[in-house]
VEXMAR-50796 format. One line per 5 residues: number of its first residue (from 1); their letters; for each residue z, y, x of C-alpha. Coordinates in nm, 2 decimals. Layout:
! VEXMAR-50796
NUM) a) Z:Y:X  ...
This chain:
! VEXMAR-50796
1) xxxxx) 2.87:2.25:-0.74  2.88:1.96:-0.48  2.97:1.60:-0.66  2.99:1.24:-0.49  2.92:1.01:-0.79
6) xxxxx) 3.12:0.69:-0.87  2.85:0.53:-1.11  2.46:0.48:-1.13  2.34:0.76:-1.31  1.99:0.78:-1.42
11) xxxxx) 1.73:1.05:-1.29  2.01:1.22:-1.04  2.13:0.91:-0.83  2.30:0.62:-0.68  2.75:0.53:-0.63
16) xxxxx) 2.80:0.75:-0.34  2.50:1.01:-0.32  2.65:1.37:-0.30  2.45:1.61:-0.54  2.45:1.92:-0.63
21) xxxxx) 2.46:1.97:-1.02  2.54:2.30:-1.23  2.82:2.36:-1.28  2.91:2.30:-1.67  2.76:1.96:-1.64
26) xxxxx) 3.02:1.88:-1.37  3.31:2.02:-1.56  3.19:1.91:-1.90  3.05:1.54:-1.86  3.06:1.43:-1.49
31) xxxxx) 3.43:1.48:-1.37  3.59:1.41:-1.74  3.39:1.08:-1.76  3.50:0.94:-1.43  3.16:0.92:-1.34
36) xxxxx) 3.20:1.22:-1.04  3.47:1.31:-0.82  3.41:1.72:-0.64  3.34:1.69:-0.27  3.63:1.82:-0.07
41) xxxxx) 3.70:1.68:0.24  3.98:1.44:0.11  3.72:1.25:-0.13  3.45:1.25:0.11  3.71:0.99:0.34
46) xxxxx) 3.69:0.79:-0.06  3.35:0.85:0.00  3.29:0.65:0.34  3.57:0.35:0.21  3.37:0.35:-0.09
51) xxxxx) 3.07:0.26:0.10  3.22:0.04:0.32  3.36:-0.13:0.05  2.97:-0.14:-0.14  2.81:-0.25:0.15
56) xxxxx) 3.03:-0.57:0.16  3.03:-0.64:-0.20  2.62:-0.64:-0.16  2.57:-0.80:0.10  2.81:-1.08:-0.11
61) xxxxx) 2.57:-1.07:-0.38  2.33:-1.12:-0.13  2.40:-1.40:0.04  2.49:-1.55:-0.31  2.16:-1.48:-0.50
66) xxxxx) 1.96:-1.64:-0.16  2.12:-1.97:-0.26  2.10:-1.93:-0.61  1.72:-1.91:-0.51  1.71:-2.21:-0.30
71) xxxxx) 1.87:-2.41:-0.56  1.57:-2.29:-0.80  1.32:-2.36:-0.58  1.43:-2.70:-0.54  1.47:-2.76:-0.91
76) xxxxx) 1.17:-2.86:-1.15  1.26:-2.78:-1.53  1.01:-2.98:-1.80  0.95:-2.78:-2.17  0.81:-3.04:-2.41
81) xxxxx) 0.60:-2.84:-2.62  0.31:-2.99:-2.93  -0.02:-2.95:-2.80  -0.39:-3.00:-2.98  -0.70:-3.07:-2.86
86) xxxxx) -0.82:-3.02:-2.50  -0.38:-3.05:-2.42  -0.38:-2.65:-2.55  -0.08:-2.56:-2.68  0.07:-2.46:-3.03
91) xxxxx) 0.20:-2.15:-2.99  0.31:-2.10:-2.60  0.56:-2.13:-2.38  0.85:-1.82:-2.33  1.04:-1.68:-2.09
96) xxxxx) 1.34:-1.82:-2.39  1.23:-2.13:-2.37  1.23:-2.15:-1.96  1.62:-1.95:-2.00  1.69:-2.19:-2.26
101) xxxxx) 1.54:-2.52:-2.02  1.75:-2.40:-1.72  2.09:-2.34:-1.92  2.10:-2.70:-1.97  2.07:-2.73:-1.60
106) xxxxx) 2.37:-2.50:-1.60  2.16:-2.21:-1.46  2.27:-1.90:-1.62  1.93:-1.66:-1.55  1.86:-1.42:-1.87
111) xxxxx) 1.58:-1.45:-1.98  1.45:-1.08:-1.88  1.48:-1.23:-1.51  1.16:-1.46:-1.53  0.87:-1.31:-1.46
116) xxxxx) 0.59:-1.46:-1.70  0.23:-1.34:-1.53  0.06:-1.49:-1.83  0.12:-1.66:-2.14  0.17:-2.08:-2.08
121) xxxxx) -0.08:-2.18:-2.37  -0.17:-2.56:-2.19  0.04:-2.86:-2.05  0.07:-2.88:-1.69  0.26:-2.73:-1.40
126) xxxxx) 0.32:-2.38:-1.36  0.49:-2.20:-1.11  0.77:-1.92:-1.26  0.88:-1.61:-1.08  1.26:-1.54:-1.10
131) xxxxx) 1.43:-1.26:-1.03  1.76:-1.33:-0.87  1.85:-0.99:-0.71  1.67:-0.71:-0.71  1.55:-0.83:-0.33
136) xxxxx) 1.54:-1.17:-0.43  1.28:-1.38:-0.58  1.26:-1.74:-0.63  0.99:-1.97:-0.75  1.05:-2.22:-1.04
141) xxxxx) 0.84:-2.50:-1.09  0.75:-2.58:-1.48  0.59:-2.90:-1.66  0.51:-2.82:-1.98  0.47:-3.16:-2.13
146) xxxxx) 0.32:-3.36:-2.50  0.62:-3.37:-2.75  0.58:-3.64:-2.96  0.52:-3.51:-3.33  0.82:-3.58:-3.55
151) x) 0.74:-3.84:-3.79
């Protein structure tokens, strides 16, 4: 049976891909959870003004998570972390502590959107991937500094 799909679904496709599934699993999961319309000729037009409609909304986001990025790239966040000998760090430095550092800048990135290539176990500058979009990447610029030790 030929189905366009309204949402994401994982391992058969994308909003808008027409697939052909069996059957049951249309009538039993895909049309009764919204998540499928059939493909007659009246919901393939849905189809195309569904698109249309997609293709604005992205290329929104788009536009939208390219500034986002140029604001981060411009910005420099500083983590005070305690640090030993040789300035290595106790502990090290997370991709929660960066979220938490740029929430006070009133950035809003979850922390699953900063890429971390390796631990931050020393003070210094680091530069942090962040994924804005899924075609969007922006670089963040950390100083991990000496916090004082509370007395």
């Amino acid at each position: 049976m030929k189905v366009i799909l309204i949402e994401n679904i994982e391992r058969l496709g994308n909003i808008g891909d027409v697939v052909v599934v069996k059957e049951g699993y249309a009538r039993n999961y895909l049309l009764p959870n919204k998540k499928a319309k059939i493909a007659t000729a009246g919901n393939m037009k849905f189809l195309e003004s569904l698109k249309k409609k997609r293709a604005a909304e992205e290329a929104k986001m788009l536009e939208a998570a390219k500034a986002l990025a140029g604001k981060l790239e411009s910005l420099s966040i500083t983590i005070p972390a305690q640090a030993g000998e040789e300035e290595k760090l106790f502990g090290s430095v997370t991709s929660d502590m960066i979220s938490v550092a740029l929430a006070a800048e009133s950035f809003t990135i979850d922390k699953k959107d900063i890429i971390l290539e390796e631990p931050i176990k020393k003070l210094g500058v680091y530069q942090v991937a962040v994924k804005v979009h899924p075609e969007v990447k922006a670089a963040l610029r950390v100083w991990v500094v000496n916090k004082e030790p509370e007395k």
